[in-house]
N, C-alpha and C positions, 0 to 999 in steps of 0.2 A: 310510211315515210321514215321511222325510228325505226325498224326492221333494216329498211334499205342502207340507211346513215350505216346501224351497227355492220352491216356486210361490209363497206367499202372502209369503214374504219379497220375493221377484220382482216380487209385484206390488205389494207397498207400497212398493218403491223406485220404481217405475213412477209410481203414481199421484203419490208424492210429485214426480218432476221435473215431471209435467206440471200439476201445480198451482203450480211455481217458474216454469215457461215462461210468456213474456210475448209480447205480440204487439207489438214495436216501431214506431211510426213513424218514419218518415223521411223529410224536404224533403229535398232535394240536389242541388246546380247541376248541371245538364246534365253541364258538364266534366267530374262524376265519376263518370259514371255507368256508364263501362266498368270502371273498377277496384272501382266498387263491386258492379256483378252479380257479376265474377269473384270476388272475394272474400267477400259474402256467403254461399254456400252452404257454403263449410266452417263458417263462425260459426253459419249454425243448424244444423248437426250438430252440432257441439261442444256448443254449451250449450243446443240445445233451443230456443232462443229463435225465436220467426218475425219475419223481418224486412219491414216492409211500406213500400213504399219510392214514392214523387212525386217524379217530376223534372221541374226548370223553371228556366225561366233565370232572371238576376237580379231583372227586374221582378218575376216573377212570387212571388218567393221573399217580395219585400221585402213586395208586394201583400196574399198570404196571409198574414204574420205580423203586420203592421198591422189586418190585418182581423179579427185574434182567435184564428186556425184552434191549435189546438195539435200540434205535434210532439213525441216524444219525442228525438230528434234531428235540430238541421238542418247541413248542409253548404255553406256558400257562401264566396266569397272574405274573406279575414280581415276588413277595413273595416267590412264589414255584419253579423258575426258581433259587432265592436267597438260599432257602433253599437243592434245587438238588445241585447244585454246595457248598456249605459246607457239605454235607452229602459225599462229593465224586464224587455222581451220572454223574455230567457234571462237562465239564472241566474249571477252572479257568481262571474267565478273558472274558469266552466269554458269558457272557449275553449282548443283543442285543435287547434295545428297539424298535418294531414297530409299534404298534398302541394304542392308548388309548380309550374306553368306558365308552360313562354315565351309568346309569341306568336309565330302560325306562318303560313305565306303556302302558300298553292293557287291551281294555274289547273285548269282542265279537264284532264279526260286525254288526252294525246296531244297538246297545243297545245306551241305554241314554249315553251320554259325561260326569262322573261324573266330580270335579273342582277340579283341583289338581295343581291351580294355586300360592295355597301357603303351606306353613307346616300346621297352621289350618286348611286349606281347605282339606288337603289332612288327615290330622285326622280324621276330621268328616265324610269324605269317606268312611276310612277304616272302624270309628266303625258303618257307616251305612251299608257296602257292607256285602252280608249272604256267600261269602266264598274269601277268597286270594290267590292266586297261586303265589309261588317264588321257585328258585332253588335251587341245591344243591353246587352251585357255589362261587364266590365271590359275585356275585350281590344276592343272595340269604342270604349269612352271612351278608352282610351289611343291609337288611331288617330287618334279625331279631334284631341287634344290634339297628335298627332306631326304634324299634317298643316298645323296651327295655328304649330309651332316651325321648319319646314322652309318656311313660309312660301308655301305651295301650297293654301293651304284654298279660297280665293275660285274660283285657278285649275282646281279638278276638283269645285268643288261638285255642278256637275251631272252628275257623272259618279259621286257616292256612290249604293250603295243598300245601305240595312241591313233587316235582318231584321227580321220581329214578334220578338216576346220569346217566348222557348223553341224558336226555329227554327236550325238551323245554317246557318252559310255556304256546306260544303259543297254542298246543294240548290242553291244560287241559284247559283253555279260550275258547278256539274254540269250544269245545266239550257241555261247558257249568260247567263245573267241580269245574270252577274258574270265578268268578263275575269278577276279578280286577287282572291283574297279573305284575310280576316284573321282569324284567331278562335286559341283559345287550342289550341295542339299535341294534345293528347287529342282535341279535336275533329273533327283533321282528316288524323291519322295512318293510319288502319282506312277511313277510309269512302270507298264506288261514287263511280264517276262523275269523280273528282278525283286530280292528283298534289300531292302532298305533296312542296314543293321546300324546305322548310327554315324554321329561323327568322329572326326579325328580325335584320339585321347588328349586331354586339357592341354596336357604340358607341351602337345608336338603341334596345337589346331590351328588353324587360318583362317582370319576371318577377310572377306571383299564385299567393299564398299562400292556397291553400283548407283554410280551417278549419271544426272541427266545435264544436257549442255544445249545452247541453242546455237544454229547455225548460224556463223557470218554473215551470210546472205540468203537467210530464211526468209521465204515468203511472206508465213506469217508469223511471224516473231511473237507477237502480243499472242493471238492465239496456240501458239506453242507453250506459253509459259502457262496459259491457264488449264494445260494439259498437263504441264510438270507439278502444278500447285493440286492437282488433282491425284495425282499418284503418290504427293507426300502428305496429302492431310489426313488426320489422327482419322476420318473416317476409315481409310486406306486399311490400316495398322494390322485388323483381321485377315483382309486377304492377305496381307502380305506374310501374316504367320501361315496360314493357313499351309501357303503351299512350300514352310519349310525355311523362310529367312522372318529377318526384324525388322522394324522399323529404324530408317538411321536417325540416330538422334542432331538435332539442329537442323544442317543442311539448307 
């Protein structure tokens, strides 16, 4: 008879979580998308919750949320999170700092180390490198603006090439496509084909604040944020070096 009781209590706890379990959406910029595999699978143990997750780079983020599509959480650089949330898009109030990125330089693997230990050093780079690969992203519009301040934009024009939108620079480096490429440190820490020589010298670097927001008309709203509380608590902080950003402080 206690046997039988403990089953049927067993299973109306049972039934009960999985009628609490939500099946989360999730947009989220490329960039996070290594700390957030590694970290989602404990968050759906924990709470049951399934997390179902699109990645895409900036256009694509900005493209789909203009376009209607609904998220229960999206992840993009802070800016477009600022400006989802005044257009409407996501709801007031809940943007949610998690991690921040430099920007980080790649050549092929196994090529010469060019010196990109200071702003002139890293000029003389540029106008000697025969092509430059950067994205369509924020670490993408930040090169071009740096290349615009350093007074070199006319001079390597023809020597830029950026990516479609959601593609990495890695690829076009690797491939050989790209002498020199730029994109945001998570990007280009882990990945074939590419070494990974560092970031931008101090005085010229960038850093991007990837925030999370909850949709207007999210599903699950409540289960959303304990998704985003999950990706900024100090347990986070490892992975989130790990694969090459910080932890945002506050948020």
């Amino acid at each position: 008879m206690k046997n039988a009781l403990l089953a049927v209590v067993a299973s109306a706890l049972i039934a009960a979580q999985a009628a609490s379990a939500a099946e989360i959406k999730l947009l989220a910029s490329g960039a996070t998308k290594e700390i957030c595999l590694d970290l989602i699978p404990s968050f759906e143990k924990n709470s049951g919750h399934k997390v179902v997750a699109t990645w895409a780079g900036t256009v694509d983020v900005k493209k789909k949320i203009a376009a209607g599509e609904v998220y229960d959480v999206v992840i993009v650089a802070a800016p477009e999170i600022d400006a989802f949330i005044k257009d409407g898009k996501l709801a007031p109030g809940s943007r949610s700092d998690l991690m921040k990125s430099a920007v980080g330089v790649a050549i092929r693997a196994g090529a010469r180390k060019p010196d990109i230990s200071s702003a002139e050093a890293l000029k003389k780079t540029l106008l000697d490198a025969k092509s430059i690969g950067y994205s369509t992203g924020p670490s993408g519009i930040y090169i071009a603006s740096l290349l615009e301040k350093m007074g070199i934009a006319e001079q390597v024009k023809s020597k830029l090439r950026q990516t479609v939108p959601g593609q990495r620079v890695s690829v076009m480096v690797a491939s050989g496509d790209a002498e020199i490429g730029f994109q945001q440190v998570s990007e280009l820490i882990h990945e074939a084909g590419i070494d990974y020589i560092g970031p931008l010298p101090a005085a010229i670097g960038n850093v991007t604040t990837f925030s999370a927001g909850i949709h207007r008309e999210a599903r699950h709203p409540g289960a959303g944020t304990t998704l985003v509380q999950h990706l900024k608590a100090p347990s986070a902080a490892s992975t989130i070096k790990k694969y090459g950003m910080d932890p945002a402080a506050g948020g």
